[in-house]
C-alpha positions in Angstrom: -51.4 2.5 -31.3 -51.5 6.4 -32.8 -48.9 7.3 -30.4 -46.3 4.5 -31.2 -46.8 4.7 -34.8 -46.2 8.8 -34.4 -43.1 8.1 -32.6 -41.7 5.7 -34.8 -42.2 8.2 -37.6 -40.5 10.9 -35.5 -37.4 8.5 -34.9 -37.3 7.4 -38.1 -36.9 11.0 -39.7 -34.9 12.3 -36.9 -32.4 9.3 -38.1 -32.8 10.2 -41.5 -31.4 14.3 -40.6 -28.9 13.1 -38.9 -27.8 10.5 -41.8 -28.0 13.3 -44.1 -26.1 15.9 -42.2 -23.7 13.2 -41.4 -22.8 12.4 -45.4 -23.0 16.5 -46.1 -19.7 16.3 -44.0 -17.7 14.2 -45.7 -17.2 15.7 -49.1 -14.9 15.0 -50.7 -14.0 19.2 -51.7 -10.7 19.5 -50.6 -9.7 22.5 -52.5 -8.4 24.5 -49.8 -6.2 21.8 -48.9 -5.0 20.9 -52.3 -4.5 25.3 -52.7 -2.1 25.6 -49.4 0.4 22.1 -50.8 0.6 23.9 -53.8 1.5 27.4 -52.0 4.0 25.3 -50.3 5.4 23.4 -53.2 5.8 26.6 -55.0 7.9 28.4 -52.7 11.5 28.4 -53.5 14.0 26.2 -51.7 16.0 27.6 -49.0 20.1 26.9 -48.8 21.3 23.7 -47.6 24.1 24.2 -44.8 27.9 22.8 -46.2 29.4 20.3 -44.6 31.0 20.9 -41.9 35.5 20.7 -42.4 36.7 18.0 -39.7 40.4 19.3 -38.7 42.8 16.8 -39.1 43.9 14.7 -36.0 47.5 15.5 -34.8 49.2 13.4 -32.2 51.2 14.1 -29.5 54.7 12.9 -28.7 55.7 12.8 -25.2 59.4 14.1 -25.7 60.5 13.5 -21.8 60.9 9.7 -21.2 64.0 10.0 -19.2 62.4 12.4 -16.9 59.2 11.2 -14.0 55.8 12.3 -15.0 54.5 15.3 -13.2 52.2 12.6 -11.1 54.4 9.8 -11.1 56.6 10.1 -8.0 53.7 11.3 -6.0 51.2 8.4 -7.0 54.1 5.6 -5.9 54.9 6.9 -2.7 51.2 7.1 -2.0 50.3 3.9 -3.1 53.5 2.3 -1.3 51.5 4.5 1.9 48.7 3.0 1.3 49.6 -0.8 0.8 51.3 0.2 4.5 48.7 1.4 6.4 45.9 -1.1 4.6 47.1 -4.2 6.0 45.8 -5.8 8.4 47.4 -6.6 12.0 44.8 -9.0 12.9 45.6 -13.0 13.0 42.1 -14.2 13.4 41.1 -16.7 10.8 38.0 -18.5 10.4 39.2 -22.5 10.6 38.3 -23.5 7.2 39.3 -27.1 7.4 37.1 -28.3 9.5 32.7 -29.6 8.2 30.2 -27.1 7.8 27.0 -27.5 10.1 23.6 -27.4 9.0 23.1 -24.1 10.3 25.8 -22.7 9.0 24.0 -22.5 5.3 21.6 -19.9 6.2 22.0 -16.2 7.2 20.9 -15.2 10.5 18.0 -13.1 9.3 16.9 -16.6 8.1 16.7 -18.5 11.3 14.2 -18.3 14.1 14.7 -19.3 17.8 11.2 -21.0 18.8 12.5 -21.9 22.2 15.3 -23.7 24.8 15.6 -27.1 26.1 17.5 -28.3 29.0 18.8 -31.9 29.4 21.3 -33.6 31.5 22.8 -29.6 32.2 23.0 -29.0 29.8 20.9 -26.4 27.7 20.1 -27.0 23.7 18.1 -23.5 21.5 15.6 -24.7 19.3 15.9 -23.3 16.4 13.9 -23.1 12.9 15.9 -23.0 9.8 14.4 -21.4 6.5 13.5 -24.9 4.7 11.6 -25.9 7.7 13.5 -27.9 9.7 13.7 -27.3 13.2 17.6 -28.1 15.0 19.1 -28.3 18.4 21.9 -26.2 19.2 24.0 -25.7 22.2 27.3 -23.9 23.7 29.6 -24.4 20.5 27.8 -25.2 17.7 28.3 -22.7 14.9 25.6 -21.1 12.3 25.0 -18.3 10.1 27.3 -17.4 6.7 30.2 -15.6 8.9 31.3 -18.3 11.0 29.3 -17.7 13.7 29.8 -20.0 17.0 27.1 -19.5 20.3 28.8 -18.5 23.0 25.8 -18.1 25.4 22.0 -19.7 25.4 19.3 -17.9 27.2 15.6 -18.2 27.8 15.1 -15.7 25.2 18.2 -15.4 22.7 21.1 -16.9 21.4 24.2 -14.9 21.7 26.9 -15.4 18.8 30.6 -14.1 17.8 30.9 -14.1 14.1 34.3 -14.0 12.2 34.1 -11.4 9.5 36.3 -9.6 7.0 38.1 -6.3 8.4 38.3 -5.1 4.9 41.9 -4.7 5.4 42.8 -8.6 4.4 42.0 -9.7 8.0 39.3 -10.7 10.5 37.2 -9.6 13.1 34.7 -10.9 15.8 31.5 -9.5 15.7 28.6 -10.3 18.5 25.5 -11.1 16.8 22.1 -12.2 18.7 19.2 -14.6 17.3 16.3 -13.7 19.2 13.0 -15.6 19.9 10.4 -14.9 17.8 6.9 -14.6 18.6 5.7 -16.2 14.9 
């Protein structure tokens, strides 16, 4: 029991030094502190910069109406260029008029061959559509966003020609291939 009792006291006056040295540090002498403000106070104020003259704003009036601008003639004739050589010779256009197929709402990178059927000679893709549904295709039947319509079935792809824009107000066919997938 000597031994606890011995430690105890130990711990307790250890605790007590370092309670002590712990207030000691938090005096509240802050006479050096209070000395430097007023150093700083008393110095004298430095100049304060003026204010800085805006010069008045003066238009400009363009004097030579009757005459072209320097750019003018240039910029026409290069746009008339342009407007020339940016249209389109194609006459390819998607047919609009006629019903959308269910295929048809989702993009290629979307759908998913799983596999071919034949019936009656005639071959159908299987194909998996992004809400789940699986659909039979064959020669004809469009999908994808750009019109797309299967032009050839094999065991392991479905080979497509999509109409897309030529960027020049026209259209373009553009092979596209939905593969099998091993998922």
């Amino acid at each position: 029991c000597a031994v606890t009792e011995t430690a105890a006291r130990r711990f307790l006056v250890v605790l007590l030094g370092c309670s002590l040295a712990g207030l000691t540090g938090c005096s509240r002498d802050m006479s050096d502190l209070d000395q430097y403000v007023a150093e700083i106070k008393a110095r004298p104020p430095g100049p304060i910069d003026p204010i800085p003259q805006m010069a008045p704003y003066e238009p400009f009036a363009y004097s030579q109406h009757e005459k072209p601008g320097p750019f003018q003639s240039f910029v026409q004739e290069d746009k008339k260029v342009l407007a020339e050589q940016n249209r389109s010779t194609s006459t390819l256009q998607p047919d609009f008029s006629r019903n959308r197929e269910p295929l048809e709402e989702f993009p290629l990178d979307g759908i998913r061959m799983l596999g071919t059927l034949d019936f009656r000679q005639q071959r159908f893709a299987l194909l998996s559509a992004p809400d789940g549904v699986v659909h039979r295709a064959t020669h004809g039947d469009h999908m994808g966003q750009n019109f797309g319509k299967i032009v050839q079935i094999t065991e392991s792809e479905v080979r497509l020609e999509e109409i897309v824009p030529d960027g020049l107000g026209g259209y373009v066919k553009r092979p596209a291939i939905v593969a099998i997938s091993e998922k």
